[in-house]
Each structure stands twice: as C-alpha cells, then as structure tokens.
DSSP file (Angstrom, degrees, kcal/mol; ACC not computed):
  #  RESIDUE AA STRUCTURE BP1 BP2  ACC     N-H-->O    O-->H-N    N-H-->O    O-->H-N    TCO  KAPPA ALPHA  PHI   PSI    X-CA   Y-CA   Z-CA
    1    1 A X              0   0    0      0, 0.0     2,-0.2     0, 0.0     0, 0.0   0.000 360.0 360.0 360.0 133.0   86.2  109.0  109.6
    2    2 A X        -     0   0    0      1,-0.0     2,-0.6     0, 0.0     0, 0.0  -0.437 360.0-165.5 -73.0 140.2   88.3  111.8  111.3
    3    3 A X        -     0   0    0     -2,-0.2     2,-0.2     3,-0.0     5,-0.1  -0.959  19.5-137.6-143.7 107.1   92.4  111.6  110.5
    4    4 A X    >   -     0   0    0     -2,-0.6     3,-0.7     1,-0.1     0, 0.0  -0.607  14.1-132.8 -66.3 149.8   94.2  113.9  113.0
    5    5 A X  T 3  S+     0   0    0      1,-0.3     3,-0.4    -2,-0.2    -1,-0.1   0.667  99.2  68.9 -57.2 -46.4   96.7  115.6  111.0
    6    6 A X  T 3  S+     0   0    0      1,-0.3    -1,-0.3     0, 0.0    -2,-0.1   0.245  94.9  64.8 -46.8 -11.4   99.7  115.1  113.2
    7    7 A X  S <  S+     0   0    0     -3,-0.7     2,-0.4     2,-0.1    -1,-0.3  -0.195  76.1 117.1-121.2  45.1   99.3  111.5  112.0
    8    8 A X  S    S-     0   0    0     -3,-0.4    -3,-0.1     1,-0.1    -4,-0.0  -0.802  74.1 -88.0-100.0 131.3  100.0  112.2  108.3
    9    9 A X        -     0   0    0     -2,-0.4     2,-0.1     1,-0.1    -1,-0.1  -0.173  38.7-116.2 -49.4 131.1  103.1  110.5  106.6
   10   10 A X        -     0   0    0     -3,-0.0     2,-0.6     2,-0.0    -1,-0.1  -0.525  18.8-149.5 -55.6 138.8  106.2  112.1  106.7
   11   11 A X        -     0   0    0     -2,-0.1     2,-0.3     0, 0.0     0, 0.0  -0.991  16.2-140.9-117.6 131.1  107.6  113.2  103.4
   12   12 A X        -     0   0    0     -2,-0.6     3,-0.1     1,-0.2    -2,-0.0  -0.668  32.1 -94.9 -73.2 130.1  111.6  113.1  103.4
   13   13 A X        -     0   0    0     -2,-0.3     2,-0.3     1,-0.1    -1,-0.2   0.378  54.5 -78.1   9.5 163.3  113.4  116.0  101.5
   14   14 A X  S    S-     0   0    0      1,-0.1    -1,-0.1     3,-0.0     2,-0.1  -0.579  71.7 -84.1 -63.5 150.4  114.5  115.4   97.9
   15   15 A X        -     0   0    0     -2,-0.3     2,-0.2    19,-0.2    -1,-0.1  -0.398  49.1 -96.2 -62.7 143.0  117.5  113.4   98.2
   16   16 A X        -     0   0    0      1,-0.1     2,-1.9    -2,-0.1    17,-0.6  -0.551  26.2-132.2 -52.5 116.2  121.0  115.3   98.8
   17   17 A X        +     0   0    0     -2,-0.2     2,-0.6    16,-0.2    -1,-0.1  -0.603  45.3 166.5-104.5  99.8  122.6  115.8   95.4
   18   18 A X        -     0   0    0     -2,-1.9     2,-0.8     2,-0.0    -1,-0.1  -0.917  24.8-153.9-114.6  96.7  126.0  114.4   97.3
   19   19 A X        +     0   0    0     -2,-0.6     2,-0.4    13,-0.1    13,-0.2  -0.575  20.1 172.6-106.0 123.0  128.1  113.7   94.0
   20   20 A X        -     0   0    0     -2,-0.8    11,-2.9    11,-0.4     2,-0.4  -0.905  31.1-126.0-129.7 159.7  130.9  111.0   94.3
   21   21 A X  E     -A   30   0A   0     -2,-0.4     2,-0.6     9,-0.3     9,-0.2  -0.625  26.4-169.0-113.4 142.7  133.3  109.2   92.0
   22   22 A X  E     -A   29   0A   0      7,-2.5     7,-3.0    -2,-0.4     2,-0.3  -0.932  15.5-137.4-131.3 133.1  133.3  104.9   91.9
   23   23 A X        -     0   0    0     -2,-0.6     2,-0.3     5,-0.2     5,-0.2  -0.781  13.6-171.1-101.3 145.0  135.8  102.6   90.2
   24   24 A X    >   -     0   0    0     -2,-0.3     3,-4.6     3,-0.1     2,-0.4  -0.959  69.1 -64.2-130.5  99.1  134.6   99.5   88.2
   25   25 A X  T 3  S-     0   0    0      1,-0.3    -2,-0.0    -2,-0.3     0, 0.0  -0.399 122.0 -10.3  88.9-119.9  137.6   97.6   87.5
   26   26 A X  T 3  S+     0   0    0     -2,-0.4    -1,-0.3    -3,-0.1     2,-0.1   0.035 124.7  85.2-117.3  37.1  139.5  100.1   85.2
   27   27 A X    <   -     0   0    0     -3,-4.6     2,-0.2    15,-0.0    15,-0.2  -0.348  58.8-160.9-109.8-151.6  136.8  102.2   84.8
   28   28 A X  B     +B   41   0B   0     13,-0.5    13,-2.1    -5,-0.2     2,-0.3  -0.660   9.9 170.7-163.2 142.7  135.4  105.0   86.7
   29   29 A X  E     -A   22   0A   0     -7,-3.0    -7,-2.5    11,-0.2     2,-0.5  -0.734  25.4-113.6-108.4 150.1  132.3  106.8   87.1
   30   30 A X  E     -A   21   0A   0      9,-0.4     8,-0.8    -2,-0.3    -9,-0.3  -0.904  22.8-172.1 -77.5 132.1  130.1  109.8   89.3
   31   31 A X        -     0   0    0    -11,-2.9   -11,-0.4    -2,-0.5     2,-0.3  -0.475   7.1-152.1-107.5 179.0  127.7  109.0   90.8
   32   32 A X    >   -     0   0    0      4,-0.3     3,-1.0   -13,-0.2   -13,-0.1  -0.873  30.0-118.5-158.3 152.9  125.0  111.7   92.7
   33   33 A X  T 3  S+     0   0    0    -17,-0.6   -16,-0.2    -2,-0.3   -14,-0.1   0.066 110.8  64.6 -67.0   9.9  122.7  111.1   95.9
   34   34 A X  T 3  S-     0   0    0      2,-0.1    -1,-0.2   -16,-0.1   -19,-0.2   0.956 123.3 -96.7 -79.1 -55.1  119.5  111.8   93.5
   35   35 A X  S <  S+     0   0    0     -3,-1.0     2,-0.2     1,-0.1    -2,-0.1  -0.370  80.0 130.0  89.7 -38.2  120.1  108.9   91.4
   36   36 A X        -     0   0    0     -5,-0.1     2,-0.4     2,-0.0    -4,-0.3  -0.305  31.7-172.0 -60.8 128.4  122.0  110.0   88.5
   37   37 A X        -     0   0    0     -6,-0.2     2,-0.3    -2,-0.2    -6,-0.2  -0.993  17.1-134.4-131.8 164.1  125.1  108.3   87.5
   38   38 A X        -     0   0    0     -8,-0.8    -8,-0.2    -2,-0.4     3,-0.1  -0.598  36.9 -92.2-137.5 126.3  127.5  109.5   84.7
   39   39 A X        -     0   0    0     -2,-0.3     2,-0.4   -10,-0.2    -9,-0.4  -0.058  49.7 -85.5 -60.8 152.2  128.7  107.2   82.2
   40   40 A X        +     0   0    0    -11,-0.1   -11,-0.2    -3,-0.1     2,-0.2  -0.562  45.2 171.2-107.6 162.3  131.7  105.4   82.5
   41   41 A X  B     -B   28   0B   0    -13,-2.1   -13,-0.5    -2,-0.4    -1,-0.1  -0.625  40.3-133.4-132.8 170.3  135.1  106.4   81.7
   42   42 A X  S    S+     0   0    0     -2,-0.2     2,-0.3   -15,-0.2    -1,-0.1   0.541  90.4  75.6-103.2   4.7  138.8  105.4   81.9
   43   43 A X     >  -     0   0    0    -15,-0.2     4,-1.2     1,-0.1    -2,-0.2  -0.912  64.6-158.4-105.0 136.9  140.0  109.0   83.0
   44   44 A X  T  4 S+     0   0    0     -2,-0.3    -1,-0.1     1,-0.2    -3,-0.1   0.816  97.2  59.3 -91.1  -7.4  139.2  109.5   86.4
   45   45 A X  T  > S+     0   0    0      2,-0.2     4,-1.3     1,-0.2     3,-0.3   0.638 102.4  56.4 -62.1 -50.6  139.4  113.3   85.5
   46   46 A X  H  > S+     0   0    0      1,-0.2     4,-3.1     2,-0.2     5,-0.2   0.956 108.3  44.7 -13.7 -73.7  136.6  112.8   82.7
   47   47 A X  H  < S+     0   0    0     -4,-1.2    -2,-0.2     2,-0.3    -1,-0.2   0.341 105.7  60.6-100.2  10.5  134.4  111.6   85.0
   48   48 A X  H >> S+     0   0    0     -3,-0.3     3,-6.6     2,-0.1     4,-2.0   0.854 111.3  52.7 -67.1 -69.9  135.4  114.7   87.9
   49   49 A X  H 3< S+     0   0    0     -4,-1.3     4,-0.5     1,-0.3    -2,-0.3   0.683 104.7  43.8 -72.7 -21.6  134.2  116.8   85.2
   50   50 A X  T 3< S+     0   0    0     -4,-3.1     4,-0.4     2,-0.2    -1,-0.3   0.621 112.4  60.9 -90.5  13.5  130.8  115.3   84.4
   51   51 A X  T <> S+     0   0    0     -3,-6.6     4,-4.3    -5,-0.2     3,-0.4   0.859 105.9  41.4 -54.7 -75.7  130.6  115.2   87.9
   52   52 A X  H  X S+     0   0    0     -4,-2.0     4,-0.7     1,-0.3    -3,-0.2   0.618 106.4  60.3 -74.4   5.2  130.9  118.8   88.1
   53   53 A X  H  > S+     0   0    0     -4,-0.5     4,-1.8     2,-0.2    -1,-0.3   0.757 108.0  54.1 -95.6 -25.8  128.4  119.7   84.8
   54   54 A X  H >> S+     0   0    0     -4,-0.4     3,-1.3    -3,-0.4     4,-0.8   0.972 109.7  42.4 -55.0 -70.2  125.6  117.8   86.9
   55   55 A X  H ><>S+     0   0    0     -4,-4.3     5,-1.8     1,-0.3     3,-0.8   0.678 113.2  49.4 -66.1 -19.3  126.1  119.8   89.6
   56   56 A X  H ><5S+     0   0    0     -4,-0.7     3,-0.9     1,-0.2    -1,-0.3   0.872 110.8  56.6 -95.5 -40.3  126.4  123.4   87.5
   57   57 A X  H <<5S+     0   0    0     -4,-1.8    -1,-0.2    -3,-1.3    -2,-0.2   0.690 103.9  51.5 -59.9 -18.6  123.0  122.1   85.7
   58   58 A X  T <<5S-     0   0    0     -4,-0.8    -1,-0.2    -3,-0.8    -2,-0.2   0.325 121.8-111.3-101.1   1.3  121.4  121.9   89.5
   59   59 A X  T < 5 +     0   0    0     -3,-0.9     2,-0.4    -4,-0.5    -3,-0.2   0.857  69.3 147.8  88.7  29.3  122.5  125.6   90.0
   60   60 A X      < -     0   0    0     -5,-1.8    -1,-0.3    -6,-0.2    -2,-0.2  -0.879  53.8-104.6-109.7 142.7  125.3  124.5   92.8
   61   61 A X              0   0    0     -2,-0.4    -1,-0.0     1,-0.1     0, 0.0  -0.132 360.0 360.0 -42.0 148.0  128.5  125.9   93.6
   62   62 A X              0   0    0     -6,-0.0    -1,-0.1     0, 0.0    -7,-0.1   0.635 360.0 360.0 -67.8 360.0  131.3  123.8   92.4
C-alpha cells in the first residue's frame, strides 16, 4: 500500500527548556519545560541557582 508522504505524523520540537520557580507550602523548587524539576528547598535563592546550573549544563545563556 502507497503512504503519501505529506500524510506522515508531525513530530513537535523538543520541548522549550522554559525554566520556572514553584512554591509548595514553604518550600520552593525549579521546574524546566523538558521535564526536569530541581529538588526542593526553603531558599527561594537555592533553588534560582539550580535553576540556572540546568540551564549552563544545556549550553544556554543565563
């Protein structure tokens, strides 16, 4: 059976590594638009900064 090409699934992008910080309670975490999230802490300043070592391990500007 013939399968025009033009009718092939789309593959989306890798996800945007869109990195953001979320309080639980009195904690707070990073989170990033791959999936990764960052353990959580009680400085929200901690958890900036394992924010920003993901992203310097995916080779982006801070």
């Amino acid at each position: 059976m013939y399968q025009d090409p033009s009718d092939s699934p789309v593959h989306s992008p890798a996800p945007a590594h869109s990195i953001t910080t979320v309080e639980r309670g009195s904690f707070c975490l990073a989170r990033c638009g791959c999936g990764w999230s960052g353990p959580a802490r009680r400085s929200r300043d901690r958890a900036r900064t394992d924010a920003a070592e993901h992203r310097s391990c995916l080779g982006e500007p801070g």
